[in-house]
N, C-alpha and C positions, 0 to 999 in steps of 0.2 A: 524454577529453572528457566533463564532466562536464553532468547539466542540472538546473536548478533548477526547481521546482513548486510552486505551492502547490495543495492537495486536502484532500479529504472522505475522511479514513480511517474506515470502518467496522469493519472487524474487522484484526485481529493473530492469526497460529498460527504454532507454533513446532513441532520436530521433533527428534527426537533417537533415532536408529536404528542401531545397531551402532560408535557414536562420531561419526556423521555428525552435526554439528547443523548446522541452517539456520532459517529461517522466513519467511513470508511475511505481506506488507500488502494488504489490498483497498483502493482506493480508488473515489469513485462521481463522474459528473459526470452533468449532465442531459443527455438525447439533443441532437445540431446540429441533428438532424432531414433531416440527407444519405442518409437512409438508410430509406425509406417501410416497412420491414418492421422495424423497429425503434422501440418508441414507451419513455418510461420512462428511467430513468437506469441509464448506462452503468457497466460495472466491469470494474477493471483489476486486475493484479496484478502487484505487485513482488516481488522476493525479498529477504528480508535478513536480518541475519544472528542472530541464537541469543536475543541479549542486548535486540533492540530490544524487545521483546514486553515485557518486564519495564518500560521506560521507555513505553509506550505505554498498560498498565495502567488506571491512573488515571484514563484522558482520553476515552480511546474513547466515543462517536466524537466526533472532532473534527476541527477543519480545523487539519491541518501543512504546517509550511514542510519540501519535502525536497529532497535533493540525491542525483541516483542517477547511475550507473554504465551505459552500455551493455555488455553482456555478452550471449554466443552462449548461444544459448539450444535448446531440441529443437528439431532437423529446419532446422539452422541458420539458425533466426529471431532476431531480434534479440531480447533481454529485455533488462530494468535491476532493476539492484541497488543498493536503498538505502545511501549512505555514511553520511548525515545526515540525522536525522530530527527537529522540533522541534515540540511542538503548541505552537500558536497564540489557540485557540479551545476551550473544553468546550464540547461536544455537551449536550442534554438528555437527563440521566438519569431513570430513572421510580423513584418511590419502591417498596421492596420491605416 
């Protein structure tokens, strides 16, 4: 079962440790406001894999179309793992 999203990716990190690679996406929404000890936008994290961080590069941050994975995650909670990831939208970059 797969589920489709679209989000506000802010950052991309990747990982590469003893041959393990992985990496993970942040993504951000504004608060629902269900939650009075919470004000400000929300952030999530997906995991995925090695390669997306190279395709994400260029764009960051911006709003992608994804498609993820549910997958067991620490302390058997649910996570999701990016399958498909496609930006949508550039972000505003700031000139250096």
């Amino acid at each position: 079962m797969n589920i489709n999203m679209t989000a506000d990716v802010i950052q991309a990190s990747r990982y590469d440790m003893d041959g393990n690679k992985g990496g993970t996406i942040i993504t951000t929404q504004k608060s629902d406001g269900t939650n009075p000890d919470r004000v400000g936008m929300e952030l999530m994290k997906l995991g995925c894999d090695y390669a997306v961080i190279d395709q994400l590069r260029d764009h960051l941050p911006c709003k992608c179309e994804i498609v993820a994975q549910p997958t067991q995650g620490a302390g058997q909670k649910m996570a999701f793992k990016v399958v498909s990831i496609k930006p949508v939208a550039s972000g505003t970059k700031s000139a250096a």
